[in-house]
Backbone as CSV, one residue per row, in Angstrom:
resi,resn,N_x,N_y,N_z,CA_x,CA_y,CA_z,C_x,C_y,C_z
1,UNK,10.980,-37.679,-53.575,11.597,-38.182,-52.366,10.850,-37.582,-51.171
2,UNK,10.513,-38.578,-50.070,9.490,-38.230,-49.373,10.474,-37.453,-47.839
3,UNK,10.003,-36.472,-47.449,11.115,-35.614,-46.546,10.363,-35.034,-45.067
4,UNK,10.836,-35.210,-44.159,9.789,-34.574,-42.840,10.066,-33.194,-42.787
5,UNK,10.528,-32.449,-43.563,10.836,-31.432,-43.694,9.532,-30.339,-43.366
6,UNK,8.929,-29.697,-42.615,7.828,-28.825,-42.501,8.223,-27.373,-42.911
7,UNK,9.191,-26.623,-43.244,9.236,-25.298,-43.471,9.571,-24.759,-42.782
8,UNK,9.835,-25.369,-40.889,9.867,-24.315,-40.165,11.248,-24.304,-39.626
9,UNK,11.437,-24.438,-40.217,13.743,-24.595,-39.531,13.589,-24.036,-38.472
10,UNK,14.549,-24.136,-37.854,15.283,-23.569,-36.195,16.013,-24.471,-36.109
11,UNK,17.412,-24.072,-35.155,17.928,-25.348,-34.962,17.926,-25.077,-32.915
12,UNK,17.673,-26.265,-32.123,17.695,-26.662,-31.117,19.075,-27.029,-30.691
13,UNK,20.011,-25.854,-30.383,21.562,-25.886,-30.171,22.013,-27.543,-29.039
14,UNK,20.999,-27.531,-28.194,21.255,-27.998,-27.011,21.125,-29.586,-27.802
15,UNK,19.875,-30.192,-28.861,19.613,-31.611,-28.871,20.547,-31.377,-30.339
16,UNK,20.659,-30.277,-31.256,21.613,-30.178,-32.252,20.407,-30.858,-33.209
17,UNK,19.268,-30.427,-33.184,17.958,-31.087,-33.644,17.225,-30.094,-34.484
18,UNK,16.300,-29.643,-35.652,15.819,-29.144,-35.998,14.625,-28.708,-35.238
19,UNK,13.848,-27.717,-34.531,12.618,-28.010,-34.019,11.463,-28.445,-34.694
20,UNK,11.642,-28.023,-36.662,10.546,-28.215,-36.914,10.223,-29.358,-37.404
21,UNK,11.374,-30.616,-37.802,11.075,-31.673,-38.215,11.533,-32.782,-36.943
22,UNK,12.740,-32.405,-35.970,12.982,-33.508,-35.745,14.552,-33.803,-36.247
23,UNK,14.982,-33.657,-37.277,16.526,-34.571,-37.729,17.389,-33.981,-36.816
24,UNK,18.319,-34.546,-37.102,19.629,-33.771,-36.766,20.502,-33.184,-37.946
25,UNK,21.116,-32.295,-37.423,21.607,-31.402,-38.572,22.516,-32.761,-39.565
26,UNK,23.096,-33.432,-39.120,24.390,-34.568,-40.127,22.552,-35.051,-41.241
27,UNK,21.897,-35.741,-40.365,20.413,-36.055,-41.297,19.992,-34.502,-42.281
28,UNK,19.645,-33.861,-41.812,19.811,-32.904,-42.989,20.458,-32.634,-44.161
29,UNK,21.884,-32.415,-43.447,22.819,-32.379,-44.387,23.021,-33.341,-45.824
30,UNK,22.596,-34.675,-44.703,23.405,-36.060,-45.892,21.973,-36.407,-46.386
31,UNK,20.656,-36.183,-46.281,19.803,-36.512,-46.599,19.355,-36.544,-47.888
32,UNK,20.292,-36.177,-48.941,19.819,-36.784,-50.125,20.854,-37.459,-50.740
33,UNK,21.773,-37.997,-50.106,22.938,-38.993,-50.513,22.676,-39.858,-49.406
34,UNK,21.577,-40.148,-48.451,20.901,-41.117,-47.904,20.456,-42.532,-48.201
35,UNK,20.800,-43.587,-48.324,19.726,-44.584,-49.071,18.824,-44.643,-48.363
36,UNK,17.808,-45.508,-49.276,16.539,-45.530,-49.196,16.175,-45.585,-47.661
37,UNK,16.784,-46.722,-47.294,16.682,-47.422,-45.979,16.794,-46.330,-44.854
38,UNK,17.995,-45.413,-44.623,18.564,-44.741,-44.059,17.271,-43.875,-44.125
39,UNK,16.512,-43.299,-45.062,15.703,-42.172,-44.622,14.864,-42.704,-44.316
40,UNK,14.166,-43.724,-44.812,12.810,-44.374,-43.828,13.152,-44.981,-42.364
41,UNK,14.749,-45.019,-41.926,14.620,-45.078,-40.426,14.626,-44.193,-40.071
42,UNK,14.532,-42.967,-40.936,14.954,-41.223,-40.085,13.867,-40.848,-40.133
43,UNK,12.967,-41.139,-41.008,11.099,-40.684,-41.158,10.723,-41.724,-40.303
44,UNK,11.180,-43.340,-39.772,9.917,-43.363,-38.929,10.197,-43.198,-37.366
45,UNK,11.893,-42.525,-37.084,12.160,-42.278,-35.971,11.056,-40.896,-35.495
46,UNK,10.805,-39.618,-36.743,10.402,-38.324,-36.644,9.139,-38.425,-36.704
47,UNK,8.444,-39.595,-37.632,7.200,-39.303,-37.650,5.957,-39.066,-36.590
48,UNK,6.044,-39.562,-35.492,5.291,-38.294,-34.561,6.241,-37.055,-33.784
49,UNK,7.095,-36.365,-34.628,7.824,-35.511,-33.792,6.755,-33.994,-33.941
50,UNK,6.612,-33.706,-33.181,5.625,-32.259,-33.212,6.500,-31.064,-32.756
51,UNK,6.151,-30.196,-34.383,7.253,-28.813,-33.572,6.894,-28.257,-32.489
52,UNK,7.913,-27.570,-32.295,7.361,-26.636,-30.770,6.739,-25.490,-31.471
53,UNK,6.138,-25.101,-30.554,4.916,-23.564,-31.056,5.688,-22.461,-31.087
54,UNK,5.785,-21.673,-32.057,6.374,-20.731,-32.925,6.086,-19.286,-31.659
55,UNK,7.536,-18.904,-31.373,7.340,-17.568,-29.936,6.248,-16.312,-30.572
């Protein structure tokens, strides 16, 4: 199962957003009781999301 997941968790309190992929925490959460459909609109909403640079 293909995942934008990069390794670098944080969560962005303010957008309630991961910094390092992009989802939102509910997309995290439900993301493997997702259908198909549901994660390829969540991968091609993220797919140019670029983390922020590590402090």
């Amino acid at each position: 199962m293909e995942t934008p997941c990069r390794n670098l968790c944080a969560l962005d309190a303010t957008r309630r957003t991961c910094t390092g992929c992009g989802r939102t925490i509910d997309e995290i959460v439900h993301w493997r009781s997702m259908t198909d459909a549901q994660r390829a609109a969540v991968m091609k909403r993220v797919r140019d999301f670029r983390p922020l640079p590590r402090a």
